[in-house]
C-alpha positions in Angstrom: 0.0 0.0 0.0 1.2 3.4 -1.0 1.8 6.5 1.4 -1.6 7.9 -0.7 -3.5 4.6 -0.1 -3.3 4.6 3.3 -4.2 8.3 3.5 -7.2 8.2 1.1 -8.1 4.9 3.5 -7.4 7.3 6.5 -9.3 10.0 5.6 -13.0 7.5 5.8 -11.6 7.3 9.5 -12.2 10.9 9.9 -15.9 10.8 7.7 -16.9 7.5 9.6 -16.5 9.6 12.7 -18.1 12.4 12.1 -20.9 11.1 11.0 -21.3 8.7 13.7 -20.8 11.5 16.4 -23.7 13.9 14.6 -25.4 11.3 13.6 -25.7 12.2 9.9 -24.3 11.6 6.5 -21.8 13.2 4.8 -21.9 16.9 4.5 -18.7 19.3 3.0 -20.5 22.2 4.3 -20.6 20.9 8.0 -17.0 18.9 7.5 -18.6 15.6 7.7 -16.9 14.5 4.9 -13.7 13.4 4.2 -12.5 15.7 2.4 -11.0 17.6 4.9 -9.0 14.9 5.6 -8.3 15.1 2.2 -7.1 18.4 2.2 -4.3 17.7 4.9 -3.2 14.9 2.4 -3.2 17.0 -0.4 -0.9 19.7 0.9 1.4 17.2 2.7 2.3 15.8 -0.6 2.6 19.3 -2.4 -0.7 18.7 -4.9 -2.3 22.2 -2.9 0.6 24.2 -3.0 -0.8 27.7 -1.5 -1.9 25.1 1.8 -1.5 25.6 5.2 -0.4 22.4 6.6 -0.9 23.0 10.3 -3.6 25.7 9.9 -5.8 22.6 8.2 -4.5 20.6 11.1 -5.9 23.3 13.6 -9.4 22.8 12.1 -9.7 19.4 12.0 -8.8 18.9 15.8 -11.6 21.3 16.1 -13.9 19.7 14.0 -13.1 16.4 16.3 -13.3 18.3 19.4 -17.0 19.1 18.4 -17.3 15.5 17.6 -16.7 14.6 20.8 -18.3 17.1 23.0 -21.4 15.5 21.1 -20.0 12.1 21.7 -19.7 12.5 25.5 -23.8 13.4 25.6 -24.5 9.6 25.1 -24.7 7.2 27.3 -21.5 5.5 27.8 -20.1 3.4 29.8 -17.6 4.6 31.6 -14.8 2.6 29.7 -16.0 3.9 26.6 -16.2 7.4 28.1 -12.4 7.0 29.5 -11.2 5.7 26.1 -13.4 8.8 24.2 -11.8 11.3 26.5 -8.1 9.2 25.7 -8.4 9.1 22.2 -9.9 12.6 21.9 -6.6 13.9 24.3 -4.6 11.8 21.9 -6.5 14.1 18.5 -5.8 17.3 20.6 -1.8 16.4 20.8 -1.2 14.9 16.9 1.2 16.5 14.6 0.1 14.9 11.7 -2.5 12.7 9.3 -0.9 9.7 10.7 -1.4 10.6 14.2 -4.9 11.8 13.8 -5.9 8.4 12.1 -4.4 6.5 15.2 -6.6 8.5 17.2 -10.0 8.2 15.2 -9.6 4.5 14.9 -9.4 4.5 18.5 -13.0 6.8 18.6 -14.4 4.7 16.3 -13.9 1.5 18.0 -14.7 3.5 21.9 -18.6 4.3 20.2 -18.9 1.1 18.1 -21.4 0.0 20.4 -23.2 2.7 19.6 -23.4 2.9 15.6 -26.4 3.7 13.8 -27.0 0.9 11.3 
């Protein structure tokens, strides 16, 4: 698997996330999607030249912070709520795409219980 594989594969992390936490489908307009993921993979491999890579960064912690302030409504167990609060702490500190996908995996497996579908 290529370096772009595995980020395009990363980036459904993000979109299965979101739209888990807000309980919707995908949505660009509400960065629901993936392709903000996409965006950070874009400009780390120099296809979005005039990109900030850290600035994009910035806003998708925040988008997962919102995520997870949503998350931590429902009712969790408490081991899922410690591993949401862990993995989210984990988001919060990541330096890059590779990072962030660690942590979303780990979001993703803390609310699996609790998947529409």
């Amino acid at each position: 698997m290529t370096r772009d594989q595995k980020l395009y594969g990363d980036s459904f992390l993000y979109q299965a996330f979101m739209t888990r936490a807000f309980r919707t489908g995908r949505d660009p307009k509400k960065g629901t999607d993936n392709g903000e993921f996409r965006i950070l993979e874009h400009i780390e491999n120099g296809h979005i030249r005039r990109g900030d890579y850290q600035k994009q960064m910035a806003k998708l912690k925040k988008l997962i912070g919102k995520a997870v302030e949503k998350v931590l409504k429902w009712k969790l167990t408490a081991e899922e709520k410690a591993d949401v609060v862990r993995f989210s702490s984990m988001a919060e500190r990541s330096y890059d795409g590779d990072d962030l996908a660690v942590a979303l995996r780990g979001l993703l497996d803390a609310t699996h219980r609790l998947k529409e579908g």
